[in-house]
N, C-alpha and C positions, 0 to 999 in steps of 0.2 A: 328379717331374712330377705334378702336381693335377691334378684336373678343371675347376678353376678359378685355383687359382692356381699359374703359371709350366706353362701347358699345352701346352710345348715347340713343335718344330718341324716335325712330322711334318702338318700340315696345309698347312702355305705347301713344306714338301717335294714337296709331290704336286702342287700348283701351277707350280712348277718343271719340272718331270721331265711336266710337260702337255704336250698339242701346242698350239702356235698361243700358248704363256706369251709374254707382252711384259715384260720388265725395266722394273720401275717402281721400285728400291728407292733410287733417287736422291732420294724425298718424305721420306726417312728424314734425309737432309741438312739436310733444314727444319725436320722435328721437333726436330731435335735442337737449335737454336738457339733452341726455347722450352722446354726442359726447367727447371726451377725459373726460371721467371720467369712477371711476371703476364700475361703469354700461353701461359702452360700448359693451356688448357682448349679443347680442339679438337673442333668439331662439321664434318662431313662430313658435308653431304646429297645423294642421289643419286639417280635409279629404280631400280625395281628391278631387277637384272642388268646392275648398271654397275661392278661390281668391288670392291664395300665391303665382304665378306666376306674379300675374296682377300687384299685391304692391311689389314684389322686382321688376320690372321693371320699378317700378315709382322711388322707391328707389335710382335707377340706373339715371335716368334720372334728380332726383334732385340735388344731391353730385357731378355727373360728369361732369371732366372738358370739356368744349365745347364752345358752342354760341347758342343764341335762343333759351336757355332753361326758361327767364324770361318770356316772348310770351307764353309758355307752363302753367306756375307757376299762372300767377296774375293772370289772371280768375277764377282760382280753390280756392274752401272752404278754401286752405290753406291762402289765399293773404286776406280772410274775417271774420276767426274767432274770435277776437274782440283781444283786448290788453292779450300782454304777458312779458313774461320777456324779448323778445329779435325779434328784427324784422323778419319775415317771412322769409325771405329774406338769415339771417344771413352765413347758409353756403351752399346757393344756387350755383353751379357750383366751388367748392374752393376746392375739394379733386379729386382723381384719384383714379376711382373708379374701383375692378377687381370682376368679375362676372362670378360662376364657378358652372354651370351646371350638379351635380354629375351625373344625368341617360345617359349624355349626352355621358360621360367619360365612363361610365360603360357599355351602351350599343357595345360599339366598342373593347371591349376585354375581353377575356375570367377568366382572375382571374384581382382581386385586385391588386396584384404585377403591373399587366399590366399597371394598371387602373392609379395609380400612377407613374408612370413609362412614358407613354404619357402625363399625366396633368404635369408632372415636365418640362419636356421637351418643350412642346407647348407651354406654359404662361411664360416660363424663357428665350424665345428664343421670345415672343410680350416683353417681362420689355427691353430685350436685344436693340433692334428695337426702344423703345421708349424715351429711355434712353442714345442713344449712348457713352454718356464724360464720362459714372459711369467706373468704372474699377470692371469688373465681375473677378471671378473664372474660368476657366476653366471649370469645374464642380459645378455648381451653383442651389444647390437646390432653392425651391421656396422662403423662409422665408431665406435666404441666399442672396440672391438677391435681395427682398428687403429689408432687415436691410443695403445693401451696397447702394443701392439709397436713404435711409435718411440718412446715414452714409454722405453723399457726398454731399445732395441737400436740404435734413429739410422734401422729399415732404412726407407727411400723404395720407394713404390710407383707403374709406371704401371697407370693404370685402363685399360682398356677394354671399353665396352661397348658392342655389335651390338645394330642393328633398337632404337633406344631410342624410337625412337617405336609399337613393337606396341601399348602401353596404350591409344593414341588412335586408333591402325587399328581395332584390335578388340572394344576395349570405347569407341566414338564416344558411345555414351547415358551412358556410367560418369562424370558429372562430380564426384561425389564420389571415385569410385576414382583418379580421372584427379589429382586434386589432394592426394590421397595418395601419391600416384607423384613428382608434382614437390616434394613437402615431403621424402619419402625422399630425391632425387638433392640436394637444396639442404643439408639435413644432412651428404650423404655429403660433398659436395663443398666448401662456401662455410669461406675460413680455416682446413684443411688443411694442416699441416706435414708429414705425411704421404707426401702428393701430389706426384711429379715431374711429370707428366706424364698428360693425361685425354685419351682418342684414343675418341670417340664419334661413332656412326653410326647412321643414318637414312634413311630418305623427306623426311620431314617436318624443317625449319628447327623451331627451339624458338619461335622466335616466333610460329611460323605455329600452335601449340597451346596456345597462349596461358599460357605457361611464361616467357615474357622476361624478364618483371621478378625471379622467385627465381632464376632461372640465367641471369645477365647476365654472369658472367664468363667465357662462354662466346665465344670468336670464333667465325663461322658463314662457312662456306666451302659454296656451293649453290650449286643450278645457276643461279640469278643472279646470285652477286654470286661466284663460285669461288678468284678474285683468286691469291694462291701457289701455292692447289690446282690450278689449272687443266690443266695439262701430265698431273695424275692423275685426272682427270675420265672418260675415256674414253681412246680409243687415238687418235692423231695420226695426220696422212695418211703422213707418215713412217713410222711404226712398220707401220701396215697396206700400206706399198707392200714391207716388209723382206717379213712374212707372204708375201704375194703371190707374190715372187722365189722364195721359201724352199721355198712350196708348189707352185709352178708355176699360179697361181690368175690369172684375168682382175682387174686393178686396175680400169682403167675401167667393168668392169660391175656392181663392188661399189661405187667411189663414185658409179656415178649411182641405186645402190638403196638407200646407206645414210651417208652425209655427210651434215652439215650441224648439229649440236649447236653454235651458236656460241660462244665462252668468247672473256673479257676476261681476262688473265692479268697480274699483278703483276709485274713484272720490277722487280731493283736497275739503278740507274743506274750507268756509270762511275764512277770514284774521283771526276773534278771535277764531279761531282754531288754532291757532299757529303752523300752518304747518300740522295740523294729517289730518287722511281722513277717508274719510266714503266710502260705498260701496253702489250702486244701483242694482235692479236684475230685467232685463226685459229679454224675447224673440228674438233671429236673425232667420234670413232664407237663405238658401243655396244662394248664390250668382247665381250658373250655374243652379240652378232650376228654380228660380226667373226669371231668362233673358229669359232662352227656353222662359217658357210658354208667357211672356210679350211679346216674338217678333215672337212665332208660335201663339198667341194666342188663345191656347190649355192649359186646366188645366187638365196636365198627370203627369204617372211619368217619368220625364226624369233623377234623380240621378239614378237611378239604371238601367239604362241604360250603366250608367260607372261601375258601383260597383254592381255588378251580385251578386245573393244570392249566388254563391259558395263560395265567399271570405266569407260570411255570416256563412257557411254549415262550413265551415274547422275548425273556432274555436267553433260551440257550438253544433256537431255530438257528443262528449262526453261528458257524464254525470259526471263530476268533481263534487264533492262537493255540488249534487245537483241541477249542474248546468241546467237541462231538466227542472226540478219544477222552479227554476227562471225565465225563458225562457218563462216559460207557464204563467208565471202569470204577466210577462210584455208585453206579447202578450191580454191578456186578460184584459190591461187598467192599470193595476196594477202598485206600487216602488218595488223595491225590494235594500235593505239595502248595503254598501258594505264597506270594509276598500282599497281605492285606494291605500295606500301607500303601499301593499303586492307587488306589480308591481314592479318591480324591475331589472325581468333576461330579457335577450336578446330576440329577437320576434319570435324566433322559438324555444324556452323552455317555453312557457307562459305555464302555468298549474294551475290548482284548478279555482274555480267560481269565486273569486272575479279579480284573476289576467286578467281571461278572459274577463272578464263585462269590467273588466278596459281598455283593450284595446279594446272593444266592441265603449267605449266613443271618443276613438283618431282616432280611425275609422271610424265615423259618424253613428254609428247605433245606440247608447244611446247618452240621453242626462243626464247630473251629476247634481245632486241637491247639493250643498256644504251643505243646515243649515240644510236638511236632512241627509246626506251621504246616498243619495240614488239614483238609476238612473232608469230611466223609456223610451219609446218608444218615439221620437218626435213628433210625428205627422203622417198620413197616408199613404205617400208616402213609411219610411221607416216603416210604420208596414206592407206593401203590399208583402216589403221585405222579411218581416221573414215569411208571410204566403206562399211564395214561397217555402223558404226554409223549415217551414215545411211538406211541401205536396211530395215534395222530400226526405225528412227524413221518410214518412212516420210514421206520428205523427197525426195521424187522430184524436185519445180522446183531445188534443191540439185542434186542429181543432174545435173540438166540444164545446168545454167547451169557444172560442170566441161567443158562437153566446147566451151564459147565460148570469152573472151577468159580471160586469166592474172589479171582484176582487180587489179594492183601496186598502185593506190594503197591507203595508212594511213585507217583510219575514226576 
């Protein structure tokens, strides 16, 4: 067991052995039917404290090679969700797995260059280590290194890697380092033999960083468009009414403080569907919301406790395009209409109303209606949010005009 590569099971263990843990590892069912195929390349975009740490660790703990990871496996929804194409099981412990921390890298030096520069280093010198017979380079980038271990041994890797968007969080001014970052991942990744399987996470969709066109081969599962992902998006009302039971906890006073994340969900058609599919549309709930209050059993707000109205205050202090009257009238119960696809530039050029609502949605402050195109307030926790942030804005006629009508109609 590496610190990077095949970095066992003891993190999604402790996950488990949680209180208020929801069995999610039925998403593994899905993974697995893009493993060596040109749907191998999976982006998961989420808020922050919506579970994307928890499932690539499980991720990690299923693919990677080891021992004792079946002990782990058959108990879970995954060993029980009824007939499929291919046993549970199928590629339970059979790849070598590398797991690559971007805030982890980024926190420890000061530009990108650096950033890249240690990651090459570090993880080419565990393949080194783990690898000894391969005959390396000298000078051995990452995807260098390993094209020469299947070159020499057959062995397939899945990737993953956490927080892939920190470059563009934290270094927003770096457009140079920013585009050395996506020249590294387009390297690592584009025509790969390599590569079973790339299970990447984020805040931030690639496109929204303007990375689309070198990493297209990327399918993008986010909080608008979530599609297979959706049932792993958040917790379901189902899974938080079990919580509820379990703990002895008020269900009605946690869904009218914390429902309402809307997801369009892909579902397979019957056999006489001849393969097409249909879509479902229910409600999730923040995962790290859900757990606080089920194991303080307190029904508060604790996201915003991580996600402070400042971050809230930075994108919607300007009135783009109208964007104050939007604002006020999603505060006041309200949709308000939007075209998502304007989204496009990098996360410190966001500009006009709809570009910012849109990233309002990847953020966890909106939820996206798709058969509307429209986005609205989730639920009370995060409208508690913006009435923060407006009282700080000093938006008092805002203020006011919540305590009238619900404003339902779309602008």
């Amino acid at each position: 067991m590496g610190t990077y590569l095949n970095p066992g099971t003891v993190l999604f263990e402790e996950a488990v052995n949680s209180r208020a843990f929801v069995d999610k590892s039925d998403m593994i069912l899905f993974l697995n039917t893009l493993v060596n195929t040109g749907q191998k390349y999976v982006g998961v975009f989420r808020p922050r404290r919506f579970g994307k740490t928890m499932a690539a660790n499980m991720v990690c703990a299923y693919y990677g090679r080891g021992l004792k990871r079946r002990a782990l496996f058959e108990k879970r929804k995954i060993a029980s969700s009824g007939p499929c194409d291919a046993p549970w099981d199928r590629y339970l412990g059979k790849f070598d797995v590398l797991k690559l921390v971007m805030t982890d890298f980024l926190g420890e030096c000061e530009t990108v260059d650096e950033m890249l520069e240690a990651m090459t280093w570090e993880v080419t010198d565990e393949l080194r280590e783990a690898f000894p017979d391969v005959e390396f380079g000298d000078e051995s980038s990452v995807p260098t290194a390993m094209q020469q271990i299947y070159r020499e041994t057959l062995t397939q890797f899945v990737i993953v890697i956490d927080e892939w968007d920190a470059v563009f969080r934290q270094r927003a001014d770096d457009e140079t380092g920013q585009r050395k970052y996506l020249d590294f991942l387009c390297n690592f990744f584009w025509d790969r033999p390599y590569i079973a399987l790339v299970y990447m996470t984020g805040i931030l969709p690639i496109s929204t960083c303007g990375g689309h066109s070198c990493l297209n081969m990327f399918c993008e599962y986010s909080m608008i468009a979530p599609r297979e992902m959706a049932p792993y998006v958040g917790f379901t009302e189902g899974e938080v009414k079990n919580l509820c039971v379990q703990y002895g906890r008020d269900f009605e006073k946690m869904k009218e403080r914390y429902d309402g994340y809307l997801v369009q969900c892909v579902v397979p058609m019957p056999p006489e569907g001849e393969g097409k599919t249909a879509s479902e549309r229910y409600t999730v709930w923040n995962p790290y919301t859900v757990a606080r209050a089920i194991t303080k059993g307190l029904v508060l707000n604790f996201w915003n406790s991580t996600e402070t109205f400042e971050a809230l205050a930075q994108h919607v202090r300007r009135d783009d395009d109208g964007l104050r009257d939007a604002v006020a009238r999603l505060m006041g119960g309200g949709s308000v209409t939007i075209d998502t696809r304007t989204c496009q530039n990098a996360y410190a050029a966001v500009r006009g109303r709809d570009e910012i609502l849109t990233l309002l949605i990847h953020l966890g402050y909106l939820t996206f209606d798709e058969e509307q195109s429209a986005v609205h307030i989730p639920n009370r926790e995060i409208l508690d949010v913006f009435r923060t942030c407006a009282k700080v804005l000093g938006w008092r006629d805002i203020l006011r005009s919540m305590e009238g009508s619900p404003m339902n109609q779309a602008i």
